[in-house]
C-alpha positions in Angstrom: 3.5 3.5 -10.1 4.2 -0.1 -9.3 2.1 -1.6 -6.3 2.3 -4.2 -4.2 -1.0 -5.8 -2.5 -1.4 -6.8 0.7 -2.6 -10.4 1.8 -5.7 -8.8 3.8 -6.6 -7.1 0.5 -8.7 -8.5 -2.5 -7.2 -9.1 -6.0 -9.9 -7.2 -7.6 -7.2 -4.0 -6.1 -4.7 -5.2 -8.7 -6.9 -5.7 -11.5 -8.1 -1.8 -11.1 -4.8 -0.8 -11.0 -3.6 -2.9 -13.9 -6.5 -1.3 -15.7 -5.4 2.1 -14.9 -1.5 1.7 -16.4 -0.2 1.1 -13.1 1.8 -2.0 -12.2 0.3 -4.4 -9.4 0.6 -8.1 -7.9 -0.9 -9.4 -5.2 1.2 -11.1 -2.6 -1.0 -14.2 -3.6 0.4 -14.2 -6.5 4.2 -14.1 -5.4 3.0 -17.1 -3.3 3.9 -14.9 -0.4 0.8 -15.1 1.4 2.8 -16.1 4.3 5.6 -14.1 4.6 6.0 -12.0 7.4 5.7 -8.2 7.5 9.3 -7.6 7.3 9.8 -9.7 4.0 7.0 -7.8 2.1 8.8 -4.7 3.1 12.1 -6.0 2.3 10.3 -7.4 -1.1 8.7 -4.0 -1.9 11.8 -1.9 -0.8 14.2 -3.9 -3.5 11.6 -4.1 -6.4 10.6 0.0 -6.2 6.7 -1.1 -4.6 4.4 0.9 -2.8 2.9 -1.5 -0.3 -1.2 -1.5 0.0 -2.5 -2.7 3.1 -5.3 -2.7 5.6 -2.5 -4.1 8.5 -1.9 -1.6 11.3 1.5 -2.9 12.6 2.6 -1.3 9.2 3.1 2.5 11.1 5.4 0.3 13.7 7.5 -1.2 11.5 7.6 2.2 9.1 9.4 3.7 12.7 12.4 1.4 13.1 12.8 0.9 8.8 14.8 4.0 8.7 14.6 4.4 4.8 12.4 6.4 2.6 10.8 3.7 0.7 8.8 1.7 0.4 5.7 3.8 0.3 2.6 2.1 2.6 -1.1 2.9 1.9 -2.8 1.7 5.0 -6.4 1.0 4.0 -7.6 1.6 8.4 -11.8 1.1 8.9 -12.5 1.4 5.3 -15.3 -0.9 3.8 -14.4 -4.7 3.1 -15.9 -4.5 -0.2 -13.1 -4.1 -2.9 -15.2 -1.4 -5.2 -15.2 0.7 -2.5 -11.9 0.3 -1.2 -11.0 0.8 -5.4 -12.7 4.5 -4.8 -10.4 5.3 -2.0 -7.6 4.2 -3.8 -8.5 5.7 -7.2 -8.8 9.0 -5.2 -5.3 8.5 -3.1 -3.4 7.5 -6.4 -4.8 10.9 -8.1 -3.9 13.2 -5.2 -1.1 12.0 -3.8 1.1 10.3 -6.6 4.2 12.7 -5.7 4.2 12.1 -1.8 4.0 7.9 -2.6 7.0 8.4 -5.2 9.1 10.3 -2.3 8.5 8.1 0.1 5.1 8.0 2.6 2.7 6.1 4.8 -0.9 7.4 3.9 -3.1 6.4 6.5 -6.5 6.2 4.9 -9.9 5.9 7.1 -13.8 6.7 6.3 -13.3 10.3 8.1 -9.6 11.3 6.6 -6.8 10.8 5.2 -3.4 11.5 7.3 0.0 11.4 5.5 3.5 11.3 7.2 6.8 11.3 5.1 9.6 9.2 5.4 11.4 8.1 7.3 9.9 9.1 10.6 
């Protein structure tokens, strides 16, 4: 799978998933640090990425995208410290790699894990 990192997130997220034969870039390094929500979706939605984030307005703008892709996990109240976000990830990739290639928002928190498909 081929991810794209969100700003709010550290880079360490690519480098676990780099080192796990998945694709990843950070939007750091795509010097998109400040482009607005809509471009990283655009961005993701024309280069086949699923979007990690921790930003909430995500689920808004999934409701007026109308398409199926891209896919969005939304990192919501999990830990700031990038090994432990890595776990959730690690677990998230594992059992839900079919629902993320179909199109999805996975709404991830320290309690559970919610999944809607797209588009909603």
């Amino acid at each position: 799978m081929d991810f794209l990192i969100d700003n709010n997130l550290s880079p360490s997220l690519c480098k676990f998933l780099i080192e796990t034969g998945h694709s990843a870039v950070h939007t750091k390094e795509l010097k998109m640090s400040g482009a607005s929500d809509d471009e990283l979706f655009l961005y993701a939605y024309i280069n086949n990425k699923i979007i990690i984030s921790a930003d909430t307005d995500f689920g808004f703008i999934l409701s007026k995208w109308k398409q199926n892709l891209p896919s969005v996990i939304l990192l919501r109240f999990i830990s700031t410290i990038p090994s432990i976000q890595i776990e959730y990830l690690r677990k998230i990739i594992l059992n839900y790699e079919s629902e993320l290639v179909e199109g999805a928002i996975i709404v991830v928190d320290s309690q559970k894990v919610r999944i809607k498909k797209l588009p909603f």
